[in-house]
N, C-alpha and C positions, 0 to 999 in steps of 0.2 A: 397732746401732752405739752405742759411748758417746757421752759428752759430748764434748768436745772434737773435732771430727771435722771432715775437709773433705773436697770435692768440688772438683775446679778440673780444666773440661773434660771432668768425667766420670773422671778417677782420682782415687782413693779415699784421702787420706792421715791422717795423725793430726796438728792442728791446725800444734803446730809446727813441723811441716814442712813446709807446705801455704804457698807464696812465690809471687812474682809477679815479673819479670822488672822492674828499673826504667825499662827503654824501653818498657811496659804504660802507656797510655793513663790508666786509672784512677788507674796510681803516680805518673806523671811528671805528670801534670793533672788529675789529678780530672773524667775527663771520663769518665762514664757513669752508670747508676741501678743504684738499690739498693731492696731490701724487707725490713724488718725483720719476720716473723711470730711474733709470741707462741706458744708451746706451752705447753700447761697441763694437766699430767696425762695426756701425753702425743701432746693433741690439739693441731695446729694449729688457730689461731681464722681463721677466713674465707681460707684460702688463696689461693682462687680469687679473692676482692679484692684481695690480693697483687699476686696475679700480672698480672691485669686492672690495677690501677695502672702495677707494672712498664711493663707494655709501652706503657700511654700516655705515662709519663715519656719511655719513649727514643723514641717519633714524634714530643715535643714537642721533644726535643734532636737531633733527626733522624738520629739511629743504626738500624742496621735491626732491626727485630724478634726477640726472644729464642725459641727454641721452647718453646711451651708445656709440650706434650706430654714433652715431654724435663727441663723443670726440675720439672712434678709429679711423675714417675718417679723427679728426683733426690732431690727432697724426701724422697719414701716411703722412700727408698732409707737417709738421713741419721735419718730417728726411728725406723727398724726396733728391736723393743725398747726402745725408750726411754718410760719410763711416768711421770716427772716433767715437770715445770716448769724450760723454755728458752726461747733465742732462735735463730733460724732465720734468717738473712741469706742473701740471693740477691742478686748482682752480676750485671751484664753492665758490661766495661768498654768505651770507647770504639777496643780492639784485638778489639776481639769475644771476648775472655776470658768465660768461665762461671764462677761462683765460688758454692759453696753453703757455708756454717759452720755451725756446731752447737754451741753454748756453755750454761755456765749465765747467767741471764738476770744484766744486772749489777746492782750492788749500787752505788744512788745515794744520797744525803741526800733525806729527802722534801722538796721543795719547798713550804718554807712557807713563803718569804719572798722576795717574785719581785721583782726590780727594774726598772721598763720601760728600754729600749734602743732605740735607732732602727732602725729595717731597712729602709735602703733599699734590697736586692736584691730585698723582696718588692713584687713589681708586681700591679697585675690582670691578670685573664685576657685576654686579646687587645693587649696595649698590647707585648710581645713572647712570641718562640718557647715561651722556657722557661720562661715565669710557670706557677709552681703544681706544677713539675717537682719530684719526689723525687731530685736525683742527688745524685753521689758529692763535688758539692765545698759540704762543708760547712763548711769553716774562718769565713765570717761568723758562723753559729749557733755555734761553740765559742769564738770570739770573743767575742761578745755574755755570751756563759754565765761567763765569765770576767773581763769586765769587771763583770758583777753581782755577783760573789763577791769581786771588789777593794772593793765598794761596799756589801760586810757582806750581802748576801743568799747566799738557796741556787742563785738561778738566774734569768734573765732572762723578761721577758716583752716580747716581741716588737711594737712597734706604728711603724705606716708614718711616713712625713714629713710626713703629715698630720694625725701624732697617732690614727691607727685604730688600736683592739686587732683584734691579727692570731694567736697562735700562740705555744707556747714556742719555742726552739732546739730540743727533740726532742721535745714533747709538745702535746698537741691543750687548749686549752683552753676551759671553758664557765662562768657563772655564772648566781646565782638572783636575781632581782629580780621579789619583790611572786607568791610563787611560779610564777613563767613562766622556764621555761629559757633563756638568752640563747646563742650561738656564733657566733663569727663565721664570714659566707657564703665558699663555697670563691671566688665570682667576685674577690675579693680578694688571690688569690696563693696565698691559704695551703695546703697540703698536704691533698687531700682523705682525710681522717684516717679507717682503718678502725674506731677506736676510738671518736671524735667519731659515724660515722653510727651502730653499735651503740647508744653512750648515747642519741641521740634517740630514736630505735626505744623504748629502753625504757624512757623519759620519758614516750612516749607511751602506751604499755601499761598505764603506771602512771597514766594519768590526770591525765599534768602537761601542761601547754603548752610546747612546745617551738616556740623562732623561731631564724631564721639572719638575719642583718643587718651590718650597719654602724652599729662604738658606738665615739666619739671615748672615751678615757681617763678623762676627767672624768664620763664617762657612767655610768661605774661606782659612783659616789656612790647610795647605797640597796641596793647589791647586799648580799645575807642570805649566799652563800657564794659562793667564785670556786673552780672544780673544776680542777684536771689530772690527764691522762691518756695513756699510751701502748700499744704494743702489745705490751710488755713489763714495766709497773709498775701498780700496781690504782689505782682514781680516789681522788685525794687532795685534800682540802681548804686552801688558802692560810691564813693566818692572816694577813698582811700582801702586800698588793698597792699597789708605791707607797707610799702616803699614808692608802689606806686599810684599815684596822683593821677584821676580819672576827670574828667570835667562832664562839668554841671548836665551838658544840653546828652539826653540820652534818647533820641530816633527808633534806635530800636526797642527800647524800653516800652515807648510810649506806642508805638504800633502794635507790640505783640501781650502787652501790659492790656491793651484796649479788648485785643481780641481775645484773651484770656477769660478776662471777664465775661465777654458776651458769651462765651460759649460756657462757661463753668454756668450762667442764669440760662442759660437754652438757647440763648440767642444762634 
């Protein structure tokens, strides 16, 4: 199947035509999850974490469960022949709608100039339902993305009301301080990011120290590179975070950037 291509409920259409009814839960409210999978040369990177997220997101929004068996059948079904570099979105909306897409991956501004933003939809884990949830209502993160871009930046960086770094609007982020990898921990809200566990993995492989915590803004003073990452853009280097001024040459960037890639293509 080419590019452009959809699944909705298991009929098979060519993207533009592929709609959703606006009394659709997802359309009218934004209410249900979603999983963005990177394909890369054909392969999907970690499906099965995908999917494993998926279905926790809708228990934690308390929708009923997607079939598994059913949306990796669609998937296979959406990269038949497809030997490039996509994105792979899977829906379930809050009407019990199935929604598979097939696109090429998009084409953003690298994010080199992030501007912090407040977020306070991001809560910790247990303090309610939905904390930590992947769904479909993202209007605060393109919000935020947008008010950064009013504010001369590429894109926003995401930290609580208490001043914790948490996350982009749609990308996991990590930095280097004193060579020890820094991320903030999922117990914090943030989206347990398939890309985020991948780079520790292989942070650690590499013989680097990798920690998950809680680091207030200010805390970022000393950091050597602030990294972003998604499951559809390769790990990129900030150059300006806030206030602070990161320089050009990024080491660890470039190692785990490399190994990224080789292992998202099979390598």
């Amino acid at each position: 199947m080419a590019l452009d291509s959809a699944l909705i409920d298991g009929k098979r259409l060519p993207l533009a035509e592929a709609t959703l009814p606006v009394t659709d839960e997802g359309v009218a409210r934004g209410d249900g999850a979603f999983e963005t999978v990177g394909v890369w040369g054909g392969r999907p990177f970690r499906p099965d974490a995908h999917l494993a997220r998926l279905a926790a997101s809708l228990a934690a929004i308390g929708l009923p469960a997607a079939d598994t068996a059913v949306l990796r059948r669609e998937m296979g079904e959406l990269l038949e022949g497809v030997d490039g570099d996509a994105a792979l979105r899977v829906y379930a909306t809050g009407s019990g709608t199935r929604v598979l897409t097939l696109t090429a991956q998009p084409s953003r501004l690298p994010a080199r100039h992030l501007v912090p933003q407040p977020a306070p939809w991001i809560r910790p884990l247990g303090t309610y339902g939905p904390a930590g949830a992947k769904t479909m209502s993202y209007m605060p993160n393109m919000a935020a993305t947008r008010a950064a871009q009013a504010a001369g930046g590429d894109d926003a960086l995401l930290v609580s009301l208490e001043g914790v770094v948490l996350e982009g609007p749609t990308f996991c982020v990590l930095w280097v301080r004193d060579g020890v990898v820094h991320t903030p921990a999922v117990d914090l809200g943030v989206v347990d990011s398939v890309s985020r566990r991948a780079l520790v993995e292989l942070a650690v492989e590499a013989g680097l120290d990798a920690v998950e915590g809680r680091w207030k803004l200010d805390e970022l003073a000393g950091a050597s590179e602030f990294l972003v990452c998604s499951s559809v853009r390769p790990l990129i280097a900030a150059r300006l975070v806030g206030d602070l001024e990161l320089p050009d040459d990024a080491p660890v960037r470039d190692r785990l950037g490399a190994a990224l890639d080789a292992r998202r293509r099979g390598g």
